[in-house]
N, C-alpha and C positions, 0 to 999 in steps of 0.2 A: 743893485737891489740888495736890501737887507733884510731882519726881520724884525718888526716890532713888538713888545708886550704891548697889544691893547686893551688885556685886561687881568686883574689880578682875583684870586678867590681863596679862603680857607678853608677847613673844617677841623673844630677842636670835639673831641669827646665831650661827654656834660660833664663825666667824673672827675671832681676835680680831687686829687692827695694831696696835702700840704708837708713841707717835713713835719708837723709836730704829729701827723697819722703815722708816719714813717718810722717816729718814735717808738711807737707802739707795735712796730712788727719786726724791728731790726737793731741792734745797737749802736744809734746815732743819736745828732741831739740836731736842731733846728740852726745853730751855732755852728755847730763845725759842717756841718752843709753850706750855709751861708756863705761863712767866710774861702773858703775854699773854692767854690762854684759859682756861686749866684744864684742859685738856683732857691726859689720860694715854695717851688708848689708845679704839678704837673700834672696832666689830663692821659686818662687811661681808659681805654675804649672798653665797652660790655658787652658781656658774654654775645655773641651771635653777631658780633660788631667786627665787619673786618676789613682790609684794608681797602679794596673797590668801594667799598661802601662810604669811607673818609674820603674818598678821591672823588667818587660822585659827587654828594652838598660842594667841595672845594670847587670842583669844575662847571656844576652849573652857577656859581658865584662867576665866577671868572667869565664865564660863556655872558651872564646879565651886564658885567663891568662894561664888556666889548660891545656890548650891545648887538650880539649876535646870539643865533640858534645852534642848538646840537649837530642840522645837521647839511648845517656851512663847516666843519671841522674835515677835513681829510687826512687828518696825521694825528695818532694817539701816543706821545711816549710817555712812560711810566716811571718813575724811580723809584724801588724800593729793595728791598733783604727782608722784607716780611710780605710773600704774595701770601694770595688766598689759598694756594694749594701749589701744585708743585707744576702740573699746568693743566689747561692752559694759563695763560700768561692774567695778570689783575691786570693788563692794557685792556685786553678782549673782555674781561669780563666788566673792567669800564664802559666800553664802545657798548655790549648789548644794554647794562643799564640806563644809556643815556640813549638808545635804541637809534644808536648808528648803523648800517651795513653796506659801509663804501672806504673805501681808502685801506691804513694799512694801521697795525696796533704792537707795540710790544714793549714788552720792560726794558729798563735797566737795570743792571746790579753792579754799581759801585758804592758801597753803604753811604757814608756821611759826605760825599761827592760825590750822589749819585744825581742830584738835581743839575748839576752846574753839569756834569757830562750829558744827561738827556736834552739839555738848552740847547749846550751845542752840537749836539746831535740833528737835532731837529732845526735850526738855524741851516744847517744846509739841506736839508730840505729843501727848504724855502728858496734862500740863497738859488741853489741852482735850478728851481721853479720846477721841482716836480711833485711838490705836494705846493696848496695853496696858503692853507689855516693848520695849525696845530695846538693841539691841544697839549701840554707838558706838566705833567704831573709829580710829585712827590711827594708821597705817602707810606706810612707805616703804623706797625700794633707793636713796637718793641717791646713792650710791655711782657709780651707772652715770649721771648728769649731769653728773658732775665731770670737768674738766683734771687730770689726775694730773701735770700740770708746772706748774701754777698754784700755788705757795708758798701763795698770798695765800688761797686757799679750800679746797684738796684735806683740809687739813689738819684741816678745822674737821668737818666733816660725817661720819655715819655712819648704820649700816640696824638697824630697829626698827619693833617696834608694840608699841603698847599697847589696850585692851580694857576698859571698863564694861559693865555692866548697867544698865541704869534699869528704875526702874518705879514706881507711881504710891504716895504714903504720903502720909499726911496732918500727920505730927509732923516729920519732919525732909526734907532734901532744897534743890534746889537754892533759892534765895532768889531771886533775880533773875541776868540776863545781859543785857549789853552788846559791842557789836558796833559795829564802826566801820572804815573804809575813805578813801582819799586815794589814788584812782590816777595823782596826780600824781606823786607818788613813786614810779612805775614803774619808771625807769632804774637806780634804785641799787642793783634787787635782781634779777636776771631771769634767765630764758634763755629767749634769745630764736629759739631754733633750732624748725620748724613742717616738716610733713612738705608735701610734695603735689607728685603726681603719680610717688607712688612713690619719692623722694627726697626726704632733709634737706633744706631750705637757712634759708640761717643758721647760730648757730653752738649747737649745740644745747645743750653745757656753762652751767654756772652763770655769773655775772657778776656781782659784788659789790665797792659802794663801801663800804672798811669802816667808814671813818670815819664816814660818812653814814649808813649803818645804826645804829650805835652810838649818836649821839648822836638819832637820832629812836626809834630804841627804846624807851632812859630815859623820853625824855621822856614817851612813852602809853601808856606801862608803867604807871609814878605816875600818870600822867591819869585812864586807866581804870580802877585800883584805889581811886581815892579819890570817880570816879564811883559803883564797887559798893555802895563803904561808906556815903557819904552815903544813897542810893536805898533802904537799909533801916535808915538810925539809925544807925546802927553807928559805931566810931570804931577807927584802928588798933590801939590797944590791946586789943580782943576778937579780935584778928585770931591764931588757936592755927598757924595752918601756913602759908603763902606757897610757893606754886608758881607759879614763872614758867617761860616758856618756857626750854629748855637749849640755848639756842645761844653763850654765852659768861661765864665764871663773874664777869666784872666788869661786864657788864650787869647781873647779879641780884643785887651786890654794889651798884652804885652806885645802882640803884633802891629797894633792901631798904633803903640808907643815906638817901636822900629819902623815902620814906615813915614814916621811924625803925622797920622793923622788925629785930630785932636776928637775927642773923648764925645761931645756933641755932631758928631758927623756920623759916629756911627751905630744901626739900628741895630741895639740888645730886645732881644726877647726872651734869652733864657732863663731870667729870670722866674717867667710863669708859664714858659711850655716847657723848661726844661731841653735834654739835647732828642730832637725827635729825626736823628739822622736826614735819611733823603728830602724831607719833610720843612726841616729848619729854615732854609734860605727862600722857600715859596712864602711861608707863614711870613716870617719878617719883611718881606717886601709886600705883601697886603695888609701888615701892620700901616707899613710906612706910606705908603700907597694911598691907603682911606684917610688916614688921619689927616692926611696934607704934605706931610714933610715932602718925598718925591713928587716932584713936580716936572713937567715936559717941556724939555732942553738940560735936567740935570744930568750932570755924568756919576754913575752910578757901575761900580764898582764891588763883582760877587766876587767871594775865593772859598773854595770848599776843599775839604781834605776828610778821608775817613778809609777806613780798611781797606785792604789792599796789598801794601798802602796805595790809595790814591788821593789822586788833588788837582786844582784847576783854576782856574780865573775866568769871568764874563766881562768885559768891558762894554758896558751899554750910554746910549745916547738918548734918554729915556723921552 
């Protein structure tokens, strides 16, 4: 028994920032975003807009793709660093939205690899058939963590979720997952801002070494992708789709280029959602998903990485 995606869902903000809005509130230029990022333009959720609420539209998308109802789902995981409050958890407060009251519901919090740990999270589940369907979500409002005077990060981030279905099949579906974690690279990626006793303290905004992210990205990007691949035979060349996490298009570009996977194989989206953490690797495979590209017998190929540090791999048999 495995678990299948059988079905894919989004949900973007309407608002959309372009860099040349970004111009206007920060000192940047449309150019040096570009070239450095890839990034064009990002969607920022509004006021009363919060994270259950993007994970809703995304999951009842995904629940239509399956061609199933709310409430055929018995498993709700969440991925995010931006819930709705502190608890309970944006799982539960999904499950009342979509007016489920059976099964079991809860977050994860591994930031920019937090989808690919909820997958395989909930892959055993199923797997070992104590939940039926699950629902896997990631979703976030980054938007509301950021310095909007911080050049250095404002820029990169943006609000999204994304939505699967799983469910159990015996021909196709996820292969194996990998998961990994080094909390000693905590510093380079954080925010370190904690509430108590009724007030912030700290600084509760993001905080990002870029350099340092970048170059330990690469590197367990290729780690963990070449981990997937050996752990079932496989070799890059069966590899039909490459989805990495969307937080910079020359991270996916210098890793795609270490792995030799060529430039057309793999789905960028961050160009116009920007890096929407948990969120990233759902959106891009319902990119890729509607349009046509992934299609069912491709092998298809997640790896995520984000605070932590953490990072991982999904090998699927789509």
């Amino acid at each position: 028994m495995r678990s299948r995606i059988a079905g894919t869902g989004s949900r973007l903000p309407d608002r959309i920032v372009t860099n040349r809005d970004l111009e206007a509130m920060v000192e940047t230029t449309d150019e040096w975003i570009v070239s450095r990022t890839g990034i064009r333009e990002r969607r920022i959720a509004a006021d009363g807009e919060f994270t259950s609420d993007l994970a809703l539209a995304a999951s009842r998308h995904a629940l239509a793709a399956a061609g199933l109802r709310a409430g055929d789902i018995d498993l709700i995981v969440l991925a995010t660093s931006t819930p709705d409050m502190v608890f309970p958890s944006s799982a539960c407060l999904l499950q009342k939205k979509l007016g489920i009251r059976h099964g079991a519901a809860f977050d994860v919090q591994a930031v920019c690899s937090g989808f690919v740990y909820a997958l395989a999270t909930a892959d055993q589940f199923i797997r070992s058939g104590m939940h039926k369907r699950a629902l896997v979500v990631g979703a976030e409002v980054f938007s509301r963590i950021l310095d909007w005077k911080d050049r250095g990060t404002c820029v990169l981030f943006g609000d999204g979720a994304g939505a699967v279905v799983l469910e159990g099949s015996t021909d196709a579906g996820i292969l194996s997952a990998h998961l990994h974690a080094d909390g000693a690279y905590a510093d380079i990626l954080s925010t370190p801002g904690h509430v108590c006793g009724g007030k912030v303290l700290g600084d509760p905004t993001l905080k990002m070494d870029g350099g340092a992210v970048f170059k330990l990205a690469v590197r367990v990007l290729e780690e963990s992708a070449h981990e997937a691949l050996a752990a079932n035979g496989l070799s890059v060349s069966d590899v039909d789709w490459f989805v990495a996490h969307q937080a910079n298009v020359r991270i996916i570009s210098h890793t795609a280029k270490k792995l030799g996977i060529a430039a057309d194989r793999c789905v960028v989206t961050v160009d116009v959602h920007a890096n929407t953490s948990a969120a990233s690797i759902p959106l891009a495979l319902d990119v890729a998903a509607r349009d046509g590209r992934i299609q069912r017998g491709d092998l298809v190929l997640l790896a995520g990485v984000g605070g932590g540090f953490t990072w991982g791999s999904v090998l699927i048999r789509w």
